[in-house]
C-alpha positions as CSV (number, residue, x, y, z in Angstrom):
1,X,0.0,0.0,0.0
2,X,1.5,3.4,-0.9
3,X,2.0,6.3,1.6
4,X,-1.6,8.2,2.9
5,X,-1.5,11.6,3.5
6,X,-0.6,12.7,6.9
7,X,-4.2,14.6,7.1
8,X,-6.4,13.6,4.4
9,X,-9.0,15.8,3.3
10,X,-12.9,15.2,2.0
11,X,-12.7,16.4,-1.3
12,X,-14.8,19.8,-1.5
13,X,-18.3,19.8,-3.4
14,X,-19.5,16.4,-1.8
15,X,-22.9,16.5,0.1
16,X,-23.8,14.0,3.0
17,X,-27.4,12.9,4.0
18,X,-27.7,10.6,7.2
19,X,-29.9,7.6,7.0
20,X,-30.4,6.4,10.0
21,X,-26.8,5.1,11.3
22,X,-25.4,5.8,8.0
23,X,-24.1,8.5,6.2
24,X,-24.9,8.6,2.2
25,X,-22.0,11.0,0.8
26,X,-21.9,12.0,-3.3
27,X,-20.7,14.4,-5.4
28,X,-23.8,16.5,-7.4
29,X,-22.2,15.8,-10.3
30,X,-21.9,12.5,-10.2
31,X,-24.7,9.8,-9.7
32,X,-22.9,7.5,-7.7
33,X,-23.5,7.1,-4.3
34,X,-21.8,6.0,-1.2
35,X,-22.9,4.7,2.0
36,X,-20.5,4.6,4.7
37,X,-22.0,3.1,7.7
38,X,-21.3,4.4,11.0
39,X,-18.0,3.6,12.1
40,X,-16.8,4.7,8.2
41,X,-18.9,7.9,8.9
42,X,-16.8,8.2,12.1
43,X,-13.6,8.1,10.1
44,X,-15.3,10.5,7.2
45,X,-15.8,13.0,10.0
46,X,-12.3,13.3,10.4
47,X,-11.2,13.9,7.3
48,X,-11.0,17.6,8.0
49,X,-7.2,18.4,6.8
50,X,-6.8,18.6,10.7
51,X,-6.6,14.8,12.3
52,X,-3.9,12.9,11.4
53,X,-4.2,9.1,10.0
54,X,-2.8,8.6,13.7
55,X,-5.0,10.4,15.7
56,X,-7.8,8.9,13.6
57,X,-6.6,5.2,14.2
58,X,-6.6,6.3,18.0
59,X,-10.3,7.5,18.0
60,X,-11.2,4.1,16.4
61,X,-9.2,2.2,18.7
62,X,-10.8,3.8,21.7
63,X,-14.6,3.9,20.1
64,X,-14.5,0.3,18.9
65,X,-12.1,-1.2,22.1
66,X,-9.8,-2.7,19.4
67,X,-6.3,-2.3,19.3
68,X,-4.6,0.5,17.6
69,X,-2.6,-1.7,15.1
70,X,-5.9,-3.1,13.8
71,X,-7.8,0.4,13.8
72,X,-4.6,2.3,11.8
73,X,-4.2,-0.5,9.9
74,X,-8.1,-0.7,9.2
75,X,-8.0,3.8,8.6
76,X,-5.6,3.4,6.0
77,X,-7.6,0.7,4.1
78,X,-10.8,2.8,4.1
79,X,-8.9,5.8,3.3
80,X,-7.1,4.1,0.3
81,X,-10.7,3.5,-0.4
82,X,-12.0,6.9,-0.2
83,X,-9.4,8.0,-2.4
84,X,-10.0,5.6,-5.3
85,X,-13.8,6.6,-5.2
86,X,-12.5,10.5,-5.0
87,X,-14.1,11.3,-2.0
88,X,-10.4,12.4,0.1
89,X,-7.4,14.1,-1.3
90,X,-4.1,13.4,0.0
């Protein structure tokens, strides 16, 4: 897996509705959806340009009661994910 950003960043223009637990994020320009459920709308939240992957990982950790190597490891994933669907910028 290649190097995330040290803060990753939604990607500007992108509107969220909630559904119940879950968050439904697109672009208006685009008529793909995505639902993140809410532990990836906990991690979406973040991506403010201000957390780092780190600090994210931690706030997972914590949340969840996992352990931090599984939660960073798990951020990075989803973010890699995010990225390919051009939802965060790096």
């Amino acid at each position: 897996m290649s190097a995330l950003p040290s803060r990753p960043l939604q990607c500007q223009g992108l509107m969220g509705l909630s559904l119940d637990d879950d968050l439904v994020v697109c672009a208006p320009d685009v008529s793909q959806a995505h639902v993140l459920n809410a532990t990836a709308a906990q991690i979406w939240a973040q991506c403010d340009g201000t957390h780092t992957v780190e600090a994210i990982a931690q706030d997972l950790a914590t949340a969840h009661a996992i352990e931090y190597v599984q939660a960073l490891g798990d951020v990075q994933t989803f973010l890699a994910e995010l990225h390919r669907a051009g939802l965060v910028t790096y």
